[in-house]
N, C-alpha and C positions, 0 to 999 in steps of 0.2 A: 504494500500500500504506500502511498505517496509520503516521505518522511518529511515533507514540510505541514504535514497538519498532524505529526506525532505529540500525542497530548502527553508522553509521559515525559518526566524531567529528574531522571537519575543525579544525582550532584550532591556537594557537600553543605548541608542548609537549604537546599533550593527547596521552595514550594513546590507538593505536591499540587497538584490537579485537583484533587479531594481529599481534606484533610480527613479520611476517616477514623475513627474511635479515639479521638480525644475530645470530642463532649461535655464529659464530663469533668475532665480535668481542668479545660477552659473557665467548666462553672465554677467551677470551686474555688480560682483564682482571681477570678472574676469576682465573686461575694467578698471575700478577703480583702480586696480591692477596696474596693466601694465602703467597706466598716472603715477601714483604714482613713481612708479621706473625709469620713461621718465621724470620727473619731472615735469610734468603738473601737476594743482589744483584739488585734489579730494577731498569727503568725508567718513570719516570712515563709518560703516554700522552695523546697530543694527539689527537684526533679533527677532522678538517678534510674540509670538504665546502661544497655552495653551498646558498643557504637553502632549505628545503623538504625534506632530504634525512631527517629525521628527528632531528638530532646532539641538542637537547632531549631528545627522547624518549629516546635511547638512554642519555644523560646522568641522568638520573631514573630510568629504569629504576635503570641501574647503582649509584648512590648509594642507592637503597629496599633494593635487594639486600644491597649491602655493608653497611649500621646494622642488617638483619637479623642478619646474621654476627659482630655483636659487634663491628666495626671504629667508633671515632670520627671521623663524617663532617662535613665541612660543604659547605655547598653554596650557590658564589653566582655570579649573573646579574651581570656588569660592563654599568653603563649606561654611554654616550657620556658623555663630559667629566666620569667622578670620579675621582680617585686612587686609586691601587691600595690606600692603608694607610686610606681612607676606607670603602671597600668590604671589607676584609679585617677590621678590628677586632671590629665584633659578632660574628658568626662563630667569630674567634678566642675571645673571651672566653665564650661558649656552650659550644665544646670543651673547654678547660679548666675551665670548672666541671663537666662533664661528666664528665673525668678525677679532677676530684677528689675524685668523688662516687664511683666506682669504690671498689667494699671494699677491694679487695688496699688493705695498709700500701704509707705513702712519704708524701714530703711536698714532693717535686719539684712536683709542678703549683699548689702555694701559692705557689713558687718562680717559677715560670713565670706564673703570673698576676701577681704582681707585677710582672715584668718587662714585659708585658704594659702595665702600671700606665705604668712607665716609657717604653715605646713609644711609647703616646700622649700623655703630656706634650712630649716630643720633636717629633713628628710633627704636633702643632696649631700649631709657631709656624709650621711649614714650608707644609702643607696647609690651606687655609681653608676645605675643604668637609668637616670632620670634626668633626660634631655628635655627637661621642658620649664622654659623661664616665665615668671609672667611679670608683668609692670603693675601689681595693682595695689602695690604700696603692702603694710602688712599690721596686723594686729595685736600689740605687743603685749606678750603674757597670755597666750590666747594658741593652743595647737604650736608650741614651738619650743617644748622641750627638746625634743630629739629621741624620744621615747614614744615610737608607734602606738602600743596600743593606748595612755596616757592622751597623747593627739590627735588620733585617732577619731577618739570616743569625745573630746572638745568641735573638734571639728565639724563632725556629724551633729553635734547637738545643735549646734551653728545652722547649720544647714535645714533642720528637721525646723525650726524657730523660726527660722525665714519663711519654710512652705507653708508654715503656721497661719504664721502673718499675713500673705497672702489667701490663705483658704485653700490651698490645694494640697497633693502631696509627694514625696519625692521616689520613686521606686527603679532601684537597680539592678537590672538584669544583665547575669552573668555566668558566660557559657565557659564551660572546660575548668569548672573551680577545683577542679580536685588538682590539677597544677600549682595550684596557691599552697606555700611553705606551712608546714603546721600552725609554725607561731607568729604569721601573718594572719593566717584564717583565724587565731585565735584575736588577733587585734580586731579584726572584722566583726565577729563573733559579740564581741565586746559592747563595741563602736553599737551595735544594734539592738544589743541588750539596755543598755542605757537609754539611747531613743524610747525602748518601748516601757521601760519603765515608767521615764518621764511622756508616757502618750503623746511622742512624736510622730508624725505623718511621713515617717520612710520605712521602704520595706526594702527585702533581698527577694527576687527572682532569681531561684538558682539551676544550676544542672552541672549535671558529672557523669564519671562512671561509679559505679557502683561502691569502688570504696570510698566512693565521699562522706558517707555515714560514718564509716570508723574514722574519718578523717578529721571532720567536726565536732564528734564526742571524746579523741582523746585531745581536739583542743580545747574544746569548754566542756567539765559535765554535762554543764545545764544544756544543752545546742540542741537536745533532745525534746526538749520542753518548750524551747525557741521559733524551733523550724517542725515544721512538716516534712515526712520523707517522700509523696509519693515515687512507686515505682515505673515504668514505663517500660513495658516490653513489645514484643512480636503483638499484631495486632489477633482477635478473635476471627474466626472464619468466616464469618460474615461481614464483620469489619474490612477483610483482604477482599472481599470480592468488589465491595462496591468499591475500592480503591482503584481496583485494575475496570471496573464494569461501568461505571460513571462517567468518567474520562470520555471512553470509547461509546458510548452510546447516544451522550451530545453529538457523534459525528458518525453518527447510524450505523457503527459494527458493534458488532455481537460477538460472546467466546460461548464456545460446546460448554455443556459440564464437563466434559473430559478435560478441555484445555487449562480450565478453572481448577482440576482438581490437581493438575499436573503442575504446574506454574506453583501452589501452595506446598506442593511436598521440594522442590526443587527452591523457596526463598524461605520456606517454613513461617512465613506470612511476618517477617520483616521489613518496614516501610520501604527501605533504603533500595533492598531488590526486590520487591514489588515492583520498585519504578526500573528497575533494571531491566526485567524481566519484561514488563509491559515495554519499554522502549524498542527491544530486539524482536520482540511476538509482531510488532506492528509490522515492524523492517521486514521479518520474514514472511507473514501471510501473505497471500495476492489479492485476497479478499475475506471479505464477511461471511460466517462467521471464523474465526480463529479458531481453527481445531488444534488437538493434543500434537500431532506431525507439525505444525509449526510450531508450537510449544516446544518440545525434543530439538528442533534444529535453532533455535532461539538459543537454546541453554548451553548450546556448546558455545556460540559467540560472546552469548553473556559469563562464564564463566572466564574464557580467553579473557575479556577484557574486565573484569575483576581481578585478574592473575596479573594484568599489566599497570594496573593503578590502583584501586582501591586496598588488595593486598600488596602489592611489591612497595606502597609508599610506605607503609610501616615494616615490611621485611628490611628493606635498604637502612632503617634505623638500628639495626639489631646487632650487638658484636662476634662474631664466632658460636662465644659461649650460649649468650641468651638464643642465636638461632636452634645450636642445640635442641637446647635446655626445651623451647616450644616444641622441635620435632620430637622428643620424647611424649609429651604431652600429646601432640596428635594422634602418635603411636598406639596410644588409651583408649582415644577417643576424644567425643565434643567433652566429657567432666562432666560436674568437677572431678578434680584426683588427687589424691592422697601425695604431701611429696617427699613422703618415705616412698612411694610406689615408683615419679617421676626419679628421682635417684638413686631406683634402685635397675631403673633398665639403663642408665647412664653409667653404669657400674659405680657409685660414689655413693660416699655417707651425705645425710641430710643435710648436717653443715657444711660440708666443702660444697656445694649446690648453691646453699642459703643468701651468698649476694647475690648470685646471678637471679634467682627469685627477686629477691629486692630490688634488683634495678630494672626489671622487667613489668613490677607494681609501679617503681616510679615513673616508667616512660607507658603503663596506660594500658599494657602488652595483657598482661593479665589481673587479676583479682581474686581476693581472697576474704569470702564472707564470713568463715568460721576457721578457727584455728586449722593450720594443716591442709586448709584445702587450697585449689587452684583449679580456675574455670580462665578462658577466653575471653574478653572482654568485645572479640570481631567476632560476629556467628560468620560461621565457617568456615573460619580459619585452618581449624585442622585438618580438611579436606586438602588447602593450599600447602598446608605445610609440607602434606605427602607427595600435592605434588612437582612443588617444588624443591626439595630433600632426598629425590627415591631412593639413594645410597646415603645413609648417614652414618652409620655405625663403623 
């Protein structure tokens, strides 16, 4: 069929075509929202799931929506290896002139930028990756110790006082936070716990992978009581069909059940190939309806070009060891797996393993829900691993 009206759009963050089965997760952030800026008690909300599952897209939705509503958003991607007050400052200083451009009278967010001011003088002798200067004078005694979490949590109260002032509220959404340093998140952590003490109008929109819960309970106990965890996985079966059937039937093709049921065992009803899936199905039909024979010759392209980018960009991160370390693990299976079992087909004790494990949690590789275990953090990865490994031992 013609790939200039191909409705799907495999990518990293890109909008699906139809966002299906998050619903409810919308609503929920949505209520939480709206108390927030009515000034009733809410909690911020971590979204945690394993890559592919959507958590960008839901994240973006959610953020487009919320700057519709009048709420002052910001919205930031944490890369590997920057500081948390490196990645937070532009952002912040966009909000706040943002606030201060709000008609209502007040003169809290000139207040708060300053401080701001102060923040970053502070914060440059401490962080060396923070290229960012501002001229907006500074706020003295005010977020400029040089003690993150102490300025942190000044700062923010700054901030939260201005959205006050105004009538609105301030809310941060931010993708890849399990990158954030423990005891950065724990300044974070802090920073927000204060706000909500004192019934300030900002929240966190969060997401990760999946250890981001043990990540923000061993920075604050309390993070538990803070944040909401929802989980976000592979979609419901129904939820997968109208993902790939919606799309397609705005533009009058149809899938068999067979093709429908092939397509779900072959992405195991994963947003990310879903859309992969449906892009190559469209490529290969000639027409309406998409039967299972185009499904089957679909899956070998799509998989070819999942081997070439969406797996190889995280293979190519991996040193010797941790490539290993994974092909054992695929060895197993999708997991989780024991990593006395994972060290014991590498012929090694648990400990001599034990950093290659760790630096493979820290770069995102894998995860670890209960003591001992280790799962994937890419659905189907370990199909990759095999086959791009077939001689590893």
């Amino acid at each position: 069929m013609d790939p200039r009206t191909n409705p799907y759009s495999p990518g990293a963050g890109n909008p699906p075509p139809e966002l299906a089965g998050r619903n409810d997760l919308i609503e929920k952030a949505t209520i939480a929202l709206d108390r927030l800026r009515a000034g009733r008690s809410t909690r911020s909300m971590l979204f945690v799931g394993l890559r592919g599952v959507g958590k960008t897209v839901l994240l973006n939705h959610m953020a487009m929506q919320t700057e519709a509503q009048g709420f002052v958003v910001m919205f930031i991607e944490v890369p590997e290896k920057r500081s948390l007050p490196a990645v937070l400052i532009p952002p912040l200083r966009t909000a706040l002139i943002k606030l201060d451009r709000i008609a209502a009278s007040g003169v809290l967010a000139k207040r708060a930028l300053k401080a701001l001011g102060s923040f970053v003088g502070a914060m440059k002798v401490k962080y060396q990756d923070i290229e960012f200067g501002v001229d907006i004078g500074k706020e003295q005694g005010t977020a400029d110790t040089g003690d993150l979490e102490h300025d942190l949590c000044e700062l923010f109260v700054e901030l939260g006082q201005a959205a006050k002032e105004k009538n609105t509220a301030v809310v941060l959404f931010v993708d890849e936070l399990q990158y954030v340093k423990e005891d950065e998140l724990a300044s974070l952590i802090t920073a927000l716990h204060r706000c909500s003490q004192r019934q300030l109008p900002i929240a966190l929109m969060g997401a990760g992978l999946p250890q981001l819960v043990g990540q923000a309970g061993r920075a604050k106990s309390y993070a538990e009581r803070l944040f909401e965890f929802p989980e976000i996985g592979p979609l419901k079966e129904a939820e997968a069909k109208i993902a790939l059937e919606l799309p397609a039937e705005k533009l009058g093709v149809a899938y068999t059940k067979e093709a429908l049921s092939e397509i779900l065992l072959q992405t195991q009803a994963y947003p990310y190939f879903l859309q992969e899936w449906g892009k190559h199905n469209w490529q290969c039909a000639k027409s309406s309806p998409i039967l299972q024979e185009d499904v089957i010759a679909a899956t070998e392209v799509a998989v070819s070009d999942l081997d070439a980018s969406f797996f190889r960009v995280r293979f190519d991160r991996l040193t010797p060891r941790e490539k290993k370390y994974l092909r054992a693990m695929a060895e197993l299976g999708a997991g989780p797996h024991r990593s006395g079992d994972i060290a014991q087909l590498l012929s090694k004790g648990v400990q001599a393993v034990a950093p290659t494990r760790s630096s493979l949690i820290a770069k995102g590789m894998i995860h670890s829900l209960s003591h001992g275990d280790n799962s994937f953090t890419v659905p189907l990865f370990d199909g990759y691993m095999k086959r791009v490994m077939p001689d590893w031992r």
